[in-house]
FIKOLZA-1660 file (N, C-alpha, C; in steps of 0.1 Angstrom, whole numbers, plus 5000, padded with zeros to 4 digits):
% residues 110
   i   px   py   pz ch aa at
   1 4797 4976 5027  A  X  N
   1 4807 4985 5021  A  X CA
   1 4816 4992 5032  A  X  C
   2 4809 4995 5047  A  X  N
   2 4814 5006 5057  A  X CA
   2 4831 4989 5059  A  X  C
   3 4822 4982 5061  A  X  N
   3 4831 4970 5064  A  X CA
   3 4847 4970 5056  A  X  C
   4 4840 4969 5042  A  X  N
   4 4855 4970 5030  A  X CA
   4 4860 4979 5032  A  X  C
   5 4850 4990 5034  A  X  N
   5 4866 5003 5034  A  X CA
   5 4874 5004 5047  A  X  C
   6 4870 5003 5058  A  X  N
   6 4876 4999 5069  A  X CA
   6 4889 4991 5068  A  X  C
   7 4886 4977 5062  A  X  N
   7 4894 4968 5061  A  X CA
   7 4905 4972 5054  A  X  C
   8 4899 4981 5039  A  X  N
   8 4913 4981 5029  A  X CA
   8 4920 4998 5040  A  X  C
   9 4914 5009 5044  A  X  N
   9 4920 5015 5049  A  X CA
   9 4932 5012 5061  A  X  C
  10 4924 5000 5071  A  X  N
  10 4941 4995 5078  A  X CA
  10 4954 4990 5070  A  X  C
  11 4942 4982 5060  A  X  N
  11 4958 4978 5047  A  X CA
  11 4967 4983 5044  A  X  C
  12 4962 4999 5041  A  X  N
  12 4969 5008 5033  A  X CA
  12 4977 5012 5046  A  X  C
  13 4975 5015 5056  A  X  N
  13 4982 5022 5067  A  X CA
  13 4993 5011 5072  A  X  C
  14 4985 4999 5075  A  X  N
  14 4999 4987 5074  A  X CA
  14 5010 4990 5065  A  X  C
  15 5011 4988 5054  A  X  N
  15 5017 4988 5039  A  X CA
  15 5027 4999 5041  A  X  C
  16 5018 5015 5041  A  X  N
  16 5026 5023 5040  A  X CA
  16 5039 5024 5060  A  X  C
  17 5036 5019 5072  A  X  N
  17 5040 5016 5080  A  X CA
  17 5050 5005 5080  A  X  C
  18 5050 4997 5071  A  X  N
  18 5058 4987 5066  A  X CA
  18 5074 4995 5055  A  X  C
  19 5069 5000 5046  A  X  N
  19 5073 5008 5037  A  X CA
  19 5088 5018 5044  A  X  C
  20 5082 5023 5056  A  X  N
  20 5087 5033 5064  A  X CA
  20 5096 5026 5075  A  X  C
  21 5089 5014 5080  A  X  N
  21 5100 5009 5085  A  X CA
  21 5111 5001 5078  A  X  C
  22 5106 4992 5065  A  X  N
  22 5120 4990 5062  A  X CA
  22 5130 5003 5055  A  X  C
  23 5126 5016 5053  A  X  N
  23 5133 5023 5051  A  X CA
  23 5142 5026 5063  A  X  C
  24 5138 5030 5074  A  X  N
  24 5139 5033 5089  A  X CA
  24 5154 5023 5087  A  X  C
  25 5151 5010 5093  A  X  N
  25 5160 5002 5095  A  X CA
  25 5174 5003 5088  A  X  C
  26 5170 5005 5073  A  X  N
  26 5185 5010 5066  A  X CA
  26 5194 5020 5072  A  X  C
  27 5187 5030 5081  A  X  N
  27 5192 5046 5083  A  X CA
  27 5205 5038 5094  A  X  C
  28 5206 5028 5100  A  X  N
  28 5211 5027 5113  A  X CA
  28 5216 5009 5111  A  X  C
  29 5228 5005 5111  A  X  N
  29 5230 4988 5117  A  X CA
  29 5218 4989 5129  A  X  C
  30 5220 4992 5136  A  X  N
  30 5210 4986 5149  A  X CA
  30 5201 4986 5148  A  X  C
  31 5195 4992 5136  A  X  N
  31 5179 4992 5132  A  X CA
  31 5175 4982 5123  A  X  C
  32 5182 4979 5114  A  X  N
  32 5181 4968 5107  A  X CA
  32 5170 4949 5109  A  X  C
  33 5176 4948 5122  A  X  N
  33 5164 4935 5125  A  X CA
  33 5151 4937 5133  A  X  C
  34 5154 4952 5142  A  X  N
  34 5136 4956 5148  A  X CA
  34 5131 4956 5135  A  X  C
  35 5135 4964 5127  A  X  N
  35 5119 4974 5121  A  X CA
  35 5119 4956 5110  A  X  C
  36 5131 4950 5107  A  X  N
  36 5127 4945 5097  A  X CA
  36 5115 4935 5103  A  X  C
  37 5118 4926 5118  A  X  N
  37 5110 4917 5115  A  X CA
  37 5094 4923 5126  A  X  C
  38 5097 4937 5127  A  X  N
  38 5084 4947 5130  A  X CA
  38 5072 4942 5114  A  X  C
  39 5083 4951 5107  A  X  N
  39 5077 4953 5089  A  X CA
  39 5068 4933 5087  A  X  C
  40 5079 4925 5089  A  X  N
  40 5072 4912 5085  A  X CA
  40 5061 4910 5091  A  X  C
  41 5061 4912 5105  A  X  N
  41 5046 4914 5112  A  X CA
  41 5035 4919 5109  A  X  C
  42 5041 4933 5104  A  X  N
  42 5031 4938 5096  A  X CA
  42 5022 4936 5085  A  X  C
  43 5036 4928 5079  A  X  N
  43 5032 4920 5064  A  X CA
  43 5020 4911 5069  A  X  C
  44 5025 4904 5077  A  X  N
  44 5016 4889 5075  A  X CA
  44 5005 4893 5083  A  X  C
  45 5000 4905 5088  A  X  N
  45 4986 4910 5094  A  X CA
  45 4980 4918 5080  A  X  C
  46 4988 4924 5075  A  X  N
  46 4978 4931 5066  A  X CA
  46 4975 4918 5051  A  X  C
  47 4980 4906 5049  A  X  N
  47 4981 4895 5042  A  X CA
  47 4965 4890 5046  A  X  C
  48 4962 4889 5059  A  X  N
  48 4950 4886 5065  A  X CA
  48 4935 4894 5064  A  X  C
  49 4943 4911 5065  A  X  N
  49 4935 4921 5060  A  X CA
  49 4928 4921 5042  A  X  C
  50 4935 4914 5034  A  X  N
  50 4938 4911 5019  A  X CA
  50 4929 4901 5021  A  X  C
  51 4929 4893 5025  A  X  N
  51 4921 4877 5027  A  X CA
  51 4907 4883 5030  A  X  C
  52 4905 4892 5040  A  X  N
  52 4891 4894 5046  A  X CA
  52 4884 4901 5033  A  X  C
  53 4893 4910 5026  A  X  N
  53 4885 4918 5016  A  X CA
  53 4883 4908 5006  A  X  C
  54 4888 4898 5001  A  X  N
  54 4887 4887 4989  A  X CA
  54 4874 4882 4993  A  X  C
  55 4871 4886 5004  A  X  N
  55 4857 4872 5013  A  X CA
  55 4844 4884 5010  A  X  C
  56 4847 4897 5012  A  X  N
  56 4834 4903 5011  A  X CA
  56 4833 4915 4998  A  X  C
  57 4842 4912 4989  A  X  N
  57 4839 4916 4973  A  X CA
  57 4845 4911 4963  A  X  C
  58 4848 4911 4950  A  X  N
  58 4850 4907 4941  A  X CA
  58 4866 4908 4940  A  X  C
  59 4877 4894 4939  A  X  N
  59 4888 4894 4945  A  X CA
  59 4898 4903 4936  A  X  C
  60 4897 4903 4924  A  X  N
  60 4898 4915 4916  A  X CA
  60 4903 4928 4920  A  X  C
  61 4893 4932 4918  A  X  N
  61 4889 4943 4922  A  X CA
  61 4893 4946 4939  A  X  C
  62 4891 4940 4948  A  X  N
  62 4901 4943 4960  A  X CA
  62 4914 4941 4958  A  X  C
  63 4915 4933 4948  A  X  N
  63 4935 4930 4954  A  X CA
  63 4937 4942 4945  A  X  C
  64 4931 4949 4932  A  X  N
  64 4933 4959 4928  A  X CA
  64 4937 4977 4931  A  X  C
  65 4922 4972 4942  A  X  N
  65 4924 4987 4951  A  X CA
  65 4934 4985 4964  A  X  C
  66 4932 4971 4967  A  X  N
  66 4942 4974 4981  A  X CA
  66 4956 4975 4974  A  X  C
  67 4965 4971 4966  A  X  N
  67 4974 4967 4965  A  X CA
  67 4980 4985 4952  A  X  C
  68 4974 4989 4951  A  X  N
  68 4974 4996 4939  A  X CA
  68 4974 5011 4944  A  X  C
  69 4960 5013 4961  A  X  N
  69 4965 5028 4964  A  X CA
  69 4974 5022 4973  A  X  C
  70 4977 5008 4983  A  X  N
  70 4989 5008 4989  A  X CA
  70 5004 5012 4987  A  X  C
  71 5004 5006 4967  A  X  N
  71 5015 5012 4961  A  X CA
  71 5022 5031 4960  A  X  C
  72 5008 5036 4960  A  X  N
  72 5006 5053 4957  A  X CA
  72 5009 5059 4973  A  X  C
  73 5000 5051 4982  A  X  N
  73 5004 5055 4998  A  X CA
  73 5018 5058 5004  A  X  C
  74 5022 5045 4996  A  X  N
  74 5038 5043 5005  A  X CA
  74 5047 5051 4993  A  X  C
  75 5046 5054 4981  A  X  N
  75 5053 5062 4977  A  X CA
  75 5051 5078 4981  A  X  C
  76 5040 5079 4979  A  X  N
  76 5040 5097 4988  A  X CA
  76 5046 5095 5001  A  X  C
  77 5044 5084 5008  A  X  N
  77 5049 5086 5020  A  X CA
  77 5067 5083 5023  A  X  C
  78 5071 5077 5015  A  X  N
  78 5088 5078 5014  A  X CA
  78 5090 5089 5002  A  X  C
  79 5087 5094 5001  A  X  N
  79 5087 5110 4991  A  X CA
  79 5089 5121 5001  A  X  C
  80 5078 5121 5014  A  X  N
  80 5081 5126 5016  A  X CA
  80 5087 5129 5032  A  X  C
  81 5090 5116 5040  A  X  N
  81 5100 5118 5044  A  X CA
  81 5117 5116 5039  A  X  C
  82 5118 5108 5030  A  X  N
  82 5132 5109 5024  A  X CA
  82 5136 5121 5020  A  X  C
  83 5122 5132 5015  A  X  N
  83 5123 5144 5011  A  X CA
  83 5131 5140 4995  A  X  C
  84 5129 5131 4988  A  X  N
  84 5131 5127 4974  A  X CA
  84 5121 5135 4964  A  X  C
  85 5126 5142 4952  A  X  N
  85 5119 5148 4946  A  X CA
  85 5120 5141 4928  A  X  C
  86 5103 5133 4928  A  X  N
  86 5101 5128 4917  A  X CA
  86 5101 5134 4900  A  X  C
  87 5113 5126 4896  A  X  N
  87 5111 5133 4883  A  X CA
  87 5100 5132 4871  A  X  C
  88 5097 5142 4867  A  X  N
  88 5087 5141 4858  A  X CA
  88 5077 5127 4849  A  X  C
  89 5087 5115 4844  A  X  N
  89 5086 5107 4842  A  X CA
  89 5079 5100 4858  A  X  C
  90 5085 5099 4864  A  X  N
  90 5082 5093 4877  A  X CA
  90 5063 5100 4881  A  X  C
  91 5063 5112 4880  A  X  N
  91 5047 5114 4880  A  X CA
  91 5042 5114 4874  A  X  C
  92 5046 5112 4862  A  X  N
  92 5035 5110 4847  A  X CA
  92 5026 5093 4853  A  X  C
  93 5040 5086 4853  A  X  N
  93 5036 5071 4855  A  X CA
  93 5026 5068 4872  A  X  C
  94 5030 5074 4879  A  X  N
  94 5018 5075 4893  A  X CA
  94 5005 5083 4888  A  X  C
  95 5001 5091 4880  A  X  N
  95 4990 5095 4875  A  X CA
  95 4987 5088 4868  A  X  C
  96 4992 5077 4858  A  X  N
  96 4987 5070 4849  A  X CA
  96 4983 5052 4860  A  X  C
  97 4992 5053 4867  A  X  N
  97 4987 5043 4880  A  X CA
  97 4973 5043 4890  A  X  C
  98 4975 5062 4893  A  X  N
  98 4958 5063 4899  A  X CA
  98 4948 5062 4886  A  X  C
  99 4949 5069 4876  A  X  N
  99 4939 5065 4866  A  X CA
  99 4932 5051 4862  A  X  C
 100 4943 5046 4863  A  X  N
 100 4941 5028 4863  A  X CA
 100 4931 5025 4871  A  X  C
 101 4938 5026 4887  A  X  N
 101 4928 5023 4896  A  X CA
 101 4912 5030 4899  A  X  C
 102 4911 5040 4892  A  X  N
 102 4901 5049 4895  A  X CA
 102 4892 5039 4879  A  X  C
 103 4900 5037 4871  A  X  N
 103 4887 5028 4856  A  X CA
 103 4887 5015 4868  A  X  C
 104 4898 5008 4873  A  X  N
 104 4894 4997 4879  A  X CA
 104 4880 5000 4887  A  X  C
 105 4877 5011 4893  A  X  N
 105 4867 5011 4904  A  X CA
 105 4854 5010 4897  A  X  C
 106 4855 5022 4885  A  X  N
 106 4843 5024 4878  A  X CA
 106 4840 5011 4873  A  X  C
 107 4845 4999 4872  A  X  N
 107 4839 4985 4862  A  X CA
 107 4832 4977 4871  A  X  C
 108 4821 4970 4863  A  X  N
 108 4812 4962 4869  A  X CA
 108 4818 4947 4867  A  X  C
 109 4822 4941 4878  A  X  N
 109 4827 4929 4875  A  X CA
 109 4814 4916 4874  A  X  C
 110 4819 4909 4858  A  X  N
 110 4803 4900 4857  A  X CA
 110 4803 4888 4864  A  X  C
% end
């Protein structure tokens, strides 16, 4: 278990690092090909991170959690450096996204 969460927690921090750089790279022409093919790098290490979790739980349910708080990570985290303020609809549907993932956790896969 200490193993899985390890694994999915670098995921999430890749992801949302990824997230941030390709934002980054828009701010500037000159930034545009670091961060992007920084971000790809990123991609294709945390893709491996995704693989390792498929091998030691139920594939499901990992691509679930990794892919799902990754989604929630990297939106708080360009929220709140773009300093963008979500409209109501916009957090209805991220609460109804963590909910998801929180019944995804509670199920016994047969």
């Amino acid at each position: 278990m200490w193993q899985v969460s390890s694994i999915l927690a670098a995921f999430w921090l890749m992801q949302v690092t990824v997230m941030l750089l390709l934002h980054h790279g828009n701010t500037a022409p000159g930034r545009w090909w670091p961060c992007y093919l920084t971000a790809t790098g990123l991609g294709v290490l945390s893709t491996v991170a995704v693989m390792r979790v498929f091998m030691l739980m139920n594939a499901n349910l990992g691509q679930g959690l990794a892919v799902g708080i990754a989604y929630i990570l990297s939106q708080t985290a360009l929220i709140l450096v773009t300093r963008t303020r979500p409209s109501p609809p916009q957090l209805i549907g991220a609460g109804f996204t963590a909910l998801g993932l929180f019944l995804l956790a509670l199920g016994t896969p047969n």
